[in-house]
DSSP file (Angstrom, degrees, kcal/mol; ACC not computed):
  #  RESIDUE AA STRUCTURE BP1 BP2  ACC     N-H-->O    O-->H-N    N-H-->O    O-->H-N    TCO  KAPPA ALPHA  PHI   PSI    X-CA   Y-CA   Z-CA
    1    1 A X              0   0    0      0, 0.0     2,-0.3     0, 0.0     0, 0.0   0.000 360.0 360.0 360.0 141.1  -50.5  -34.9    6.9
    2    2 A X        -     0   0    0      3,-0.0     2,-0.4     1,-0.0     0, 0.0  -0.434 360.0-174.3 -57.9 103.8  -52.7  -38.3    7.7
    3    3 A X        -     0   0    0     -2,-0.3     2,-0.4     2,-0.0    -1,-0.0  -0.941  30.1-110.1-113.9 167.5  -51.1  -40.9    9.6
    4    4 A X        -     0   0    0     -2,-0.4     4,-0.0     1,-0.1     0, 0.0  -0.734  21.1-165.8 -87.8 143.9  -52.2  -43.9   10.3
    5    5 A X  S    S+     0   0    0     -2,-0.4     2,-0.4     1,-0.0    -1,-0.1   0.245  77.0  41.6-112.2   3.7  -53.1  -44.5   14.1
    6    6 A X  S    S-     0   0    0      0, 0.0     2,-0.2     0, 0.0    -1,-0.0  -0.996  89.4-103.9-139.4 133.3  -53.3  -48.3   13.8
    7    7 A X        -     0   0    0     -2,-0.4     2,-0.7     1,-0.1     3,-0.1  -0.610  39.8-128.1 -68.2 133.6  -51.1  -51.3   11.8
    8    8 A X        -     0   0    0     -2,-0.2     5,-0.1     1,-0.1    -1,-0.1  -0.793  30.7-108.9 -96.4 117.9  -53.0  -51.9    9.4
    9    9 A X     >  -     0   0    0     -2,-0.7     4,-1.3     3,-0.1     5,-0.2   0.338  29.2-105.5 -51.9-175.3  -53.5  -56.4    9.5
   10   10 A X  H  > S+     0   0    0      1,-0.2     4,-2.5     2,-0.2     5,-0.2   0.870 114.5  60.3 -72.4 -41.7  -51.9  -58.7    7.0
   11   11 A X  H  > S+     0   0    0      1,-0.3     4,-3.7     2,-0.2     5,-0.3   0.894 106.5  38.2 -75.2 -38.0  -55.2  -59.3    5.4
   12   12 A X  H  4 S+     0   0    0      2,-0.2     4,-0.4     1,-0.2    -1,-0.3   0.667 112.6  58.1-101.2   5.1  -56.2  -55.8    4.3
   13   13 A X  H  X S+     0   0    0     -4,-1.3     4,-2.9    -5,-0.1     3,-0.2   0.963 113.4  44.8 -16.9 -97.4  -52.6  -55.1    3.3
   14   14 A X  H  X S+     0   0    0     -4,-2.5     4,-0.5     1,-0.2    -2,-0.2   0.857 115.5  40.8   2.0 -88.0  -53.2  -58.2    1.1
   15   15 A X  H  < S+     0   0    0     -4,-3.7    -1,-0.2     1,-0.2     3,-0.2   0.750 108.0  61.3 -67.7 -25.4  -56.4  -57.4   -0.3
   16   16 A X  H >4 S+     0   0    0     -4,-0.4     3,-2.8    -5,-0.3    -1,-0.2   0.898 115.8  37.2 -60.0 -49.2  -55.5  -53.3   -0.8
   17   17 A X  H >< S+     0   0    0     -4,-2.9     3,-0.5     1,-0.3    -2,-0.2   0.430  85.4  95.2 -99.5  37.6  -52.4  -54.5   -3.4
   18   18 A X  T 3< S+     0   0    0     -4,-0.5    -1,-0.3    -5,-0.2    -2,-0.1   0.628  79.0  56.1 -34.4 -37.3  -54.2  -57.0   -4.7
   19   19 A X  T <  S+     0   0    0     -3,-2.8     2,-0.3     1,-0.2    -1,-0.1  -0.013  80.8 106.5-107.9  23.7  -55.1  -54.4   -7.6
   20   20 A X    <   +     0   0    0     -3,-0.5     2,-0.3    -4,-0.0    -1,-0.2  -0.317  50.1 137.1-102.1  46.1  -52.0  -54.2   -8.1
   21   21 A X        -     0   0    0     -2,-0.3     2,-0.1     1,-0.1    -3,-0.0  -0.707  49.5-112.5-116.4 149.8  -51.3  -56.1  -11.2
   22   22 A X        -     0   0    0     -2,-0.3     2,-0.5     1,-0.1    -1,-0.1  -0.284  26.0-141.5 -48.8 132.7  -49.4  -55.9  -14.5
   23   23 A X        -     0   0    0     -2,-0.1     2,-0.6     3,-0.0    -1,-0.1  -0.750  23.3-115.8 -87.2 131.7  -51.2  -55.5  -17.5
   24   24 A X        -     0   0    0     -2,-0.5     2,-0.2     1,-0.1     0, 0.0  -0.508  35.8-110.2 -70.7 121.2  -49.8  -57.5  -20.4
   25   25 A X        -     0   0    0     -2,-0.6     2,-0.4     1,-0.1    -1,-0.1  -0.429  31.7-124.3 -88.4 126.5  -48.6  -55.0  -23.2
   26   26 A X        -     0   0    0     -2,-0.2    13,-0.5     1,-0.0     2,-0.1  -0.659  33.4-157.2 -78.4 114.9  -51.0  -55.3  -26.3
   27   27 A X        -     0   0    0     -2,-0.4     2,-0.3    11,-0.2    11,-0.3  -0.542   6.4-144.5 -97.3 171.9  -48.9  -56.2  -29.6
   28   28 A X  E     -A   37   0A   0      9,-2.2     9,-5.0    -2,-0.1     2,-0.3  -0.973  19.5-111.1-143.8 168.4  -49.5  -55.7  -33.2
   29   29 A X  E     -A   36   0A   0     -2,-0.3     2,-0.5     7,-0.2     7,-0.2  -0.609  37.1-116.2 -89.2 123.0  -48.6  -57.7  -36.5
   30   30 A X     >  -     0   0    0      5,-2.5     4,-1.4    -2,-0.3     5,-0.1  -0.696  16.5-147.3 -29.9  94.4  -45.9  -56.0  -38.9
   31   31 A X  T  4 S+     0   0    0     -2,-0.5    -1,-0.1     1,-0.2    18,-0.1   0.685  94.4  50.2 -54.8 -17.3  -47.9  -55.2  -42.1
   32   32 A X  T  4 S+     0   0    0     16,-0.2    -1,-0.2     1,-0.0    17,-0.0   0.947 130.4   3.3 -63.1 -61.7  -44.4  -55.9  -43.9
   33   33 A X  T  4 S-     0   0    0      2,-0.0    -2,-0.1     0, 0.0    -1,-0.0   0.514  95.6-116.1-119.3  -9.5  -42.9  -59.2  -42.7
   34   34 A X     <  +     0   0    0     -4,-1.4    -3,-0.1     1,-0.1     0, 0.0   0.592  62.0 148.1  98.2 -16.7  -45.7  -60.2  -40.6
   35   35 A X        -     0   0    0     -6,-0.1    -5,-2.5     1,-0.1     2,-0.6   0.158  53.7-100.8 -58.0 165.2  -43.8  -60.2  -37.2
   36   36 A X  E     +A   29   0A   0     -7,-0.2    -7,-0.2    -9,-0.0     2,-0.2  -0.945  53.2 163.6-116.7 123.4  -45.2  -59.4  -33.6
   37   37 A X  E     -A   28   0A   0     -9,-5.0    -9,-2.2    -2,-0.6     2,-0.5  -0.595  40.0 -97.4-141.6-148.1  -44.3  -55.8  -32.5
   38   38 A X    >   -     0   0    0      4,-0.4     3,-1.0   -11,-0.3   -11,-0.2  -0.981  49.8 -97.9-140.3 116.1  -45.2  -53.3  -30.2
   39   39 A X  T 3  S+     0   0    0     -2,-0.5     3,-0.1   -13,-0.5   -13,-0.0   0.010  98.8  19.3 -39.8 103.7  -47.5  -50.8  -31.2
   40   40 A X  T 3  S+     0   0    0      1,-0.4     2,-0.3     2,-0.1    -1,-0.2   0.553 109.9  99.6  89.5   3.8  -46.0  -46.8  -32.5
   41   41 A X  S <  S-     0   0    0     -3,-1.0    -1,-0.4     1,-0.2    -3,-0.2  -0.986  83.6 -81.7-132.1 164.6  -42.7  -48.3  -33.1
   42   42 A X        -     0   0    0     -2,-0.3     2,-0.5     1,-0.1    -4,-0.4   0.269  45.0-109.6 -29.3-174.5  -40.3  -49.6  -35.2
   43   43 A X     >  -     0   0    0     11,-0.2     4,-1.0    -6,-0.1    11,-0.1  -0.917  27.1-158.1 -86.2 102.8  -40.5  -53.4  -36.5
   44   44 A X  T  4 S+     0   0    0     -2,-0.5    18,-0.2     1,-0.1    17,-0.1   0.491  90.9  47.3 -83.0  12.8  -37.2  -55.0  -34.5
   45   45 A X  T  4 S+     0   0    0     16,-0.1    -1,-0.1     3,-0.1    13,-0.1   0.777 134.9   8.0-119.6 -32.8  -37.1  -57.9  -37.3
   46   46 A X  T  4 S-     0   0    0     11,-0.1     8,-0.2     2,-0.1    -2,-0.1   0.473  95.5-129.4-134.4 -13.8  -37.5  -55.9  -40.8
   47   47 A X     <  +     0   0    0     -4,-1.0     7,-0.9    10,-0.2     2,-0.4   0.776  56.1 147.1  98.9  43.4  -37.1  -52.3  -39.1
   48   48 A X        +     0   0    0      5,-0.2     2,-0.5    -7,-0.1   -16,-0.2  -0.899  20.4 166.7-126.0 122.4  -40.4  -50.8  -40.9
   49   49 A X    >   -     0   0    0     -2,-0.4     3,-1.1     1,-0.2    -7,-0.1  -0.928  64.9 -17.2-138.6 133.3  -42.7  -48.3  -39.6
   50   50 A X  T 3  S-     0   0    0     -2,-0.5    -1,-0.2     1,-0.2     3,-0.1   0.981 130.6 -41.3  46.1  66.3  -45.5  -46.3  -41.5
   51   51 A X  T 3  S+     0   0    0      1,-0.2    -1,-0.2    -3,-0.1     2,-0.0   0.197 120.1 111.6 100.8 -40.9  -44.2  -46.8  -44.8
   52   52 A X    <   -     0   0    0     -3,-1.1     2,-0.2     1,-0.0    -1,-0.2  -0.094  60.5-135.6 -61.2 156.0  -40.7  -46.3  -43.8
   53   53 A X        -     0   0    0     -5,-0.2     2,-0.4    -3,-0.1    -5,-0.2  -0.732  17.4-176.7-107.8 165.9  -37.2  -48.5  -43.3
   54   54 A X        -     0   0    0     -7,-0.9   -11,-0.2    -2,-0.2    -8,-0.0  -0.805   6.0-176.2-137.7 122.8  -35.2  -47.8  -39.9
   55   55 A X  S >> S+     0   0    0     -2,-0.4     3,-4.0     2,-0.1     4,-1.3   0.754  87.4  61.6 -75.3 -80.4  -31.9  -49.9  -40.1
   56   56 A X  H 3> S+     0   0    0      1,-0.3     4,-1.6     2,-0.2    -1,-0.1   0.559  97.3  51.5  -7.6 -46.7  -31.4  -48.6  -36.7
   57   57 A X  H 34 S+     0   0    0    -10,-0.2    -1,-0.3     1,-0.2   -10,-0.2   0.521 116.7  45.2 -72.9   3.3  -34.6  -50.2  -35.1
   58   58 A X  H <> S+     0   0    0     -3,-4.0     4,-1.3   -11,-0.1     3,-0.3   0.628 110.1  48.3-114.4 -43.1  -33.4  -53.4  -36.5
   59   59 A X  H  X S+     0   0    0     -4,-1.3     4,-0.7     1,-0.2    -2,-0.1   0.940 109.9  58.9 -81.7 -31.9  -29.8  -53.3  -35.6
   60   60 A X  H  < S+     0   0    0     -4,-1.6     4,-0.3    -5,-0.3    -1,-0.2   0.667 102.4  45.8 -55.1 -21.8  -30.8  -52.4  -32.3
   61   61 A X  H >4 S+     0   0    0     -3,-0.3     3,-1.8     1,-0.1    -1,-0.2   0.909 116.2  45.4 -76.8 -54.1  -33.0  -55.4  -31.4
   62   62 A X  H 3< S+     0   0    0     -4,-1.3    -2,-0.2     1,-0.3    -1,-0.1   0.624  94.4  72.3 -83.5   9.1  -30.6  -57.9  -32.6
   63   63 A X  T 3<        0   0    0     -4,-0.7    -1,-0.3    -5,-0.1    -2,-0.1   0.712 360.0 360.0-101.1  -5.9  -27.4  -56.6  -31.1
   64   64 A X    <         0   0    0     -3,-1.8    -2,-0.2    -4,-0.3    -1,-0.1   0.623 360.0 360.0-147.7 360.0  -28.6  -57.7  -27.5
């Protein structure tokens, strides 16, 4: 296995997790109620997904 044979400085530490950023999770509009939700799941404000009602995805958002 590779080790490294040197500390590796502050800078190229740094500049290695640099690329090391969050991406901001892509949302989508309810076609029911209009709401912003998160793509392949229920609706946590009217609980509706492809046609469908789910109380459950709805009682589950608002209960914390």
């Amino acid at each position: 296995m590779a080790v490294p044979k040197r500390k590796m400085s502050r800078s190229n530490t740094r500049s290695r997790r640099a690329n090391w950023k969050a991406t901001a999770v892509g949302t989508t509009t309810c076609p029911q109620c209009k709401a912003e939700k998160l793509p392949h799941t229920a609706c946590p404000s009217c609980g509706a997904y492809k046609g469908r009602h789910y109380g459950a995805a709805e009682r589950a958002e608002h209960q914390g």
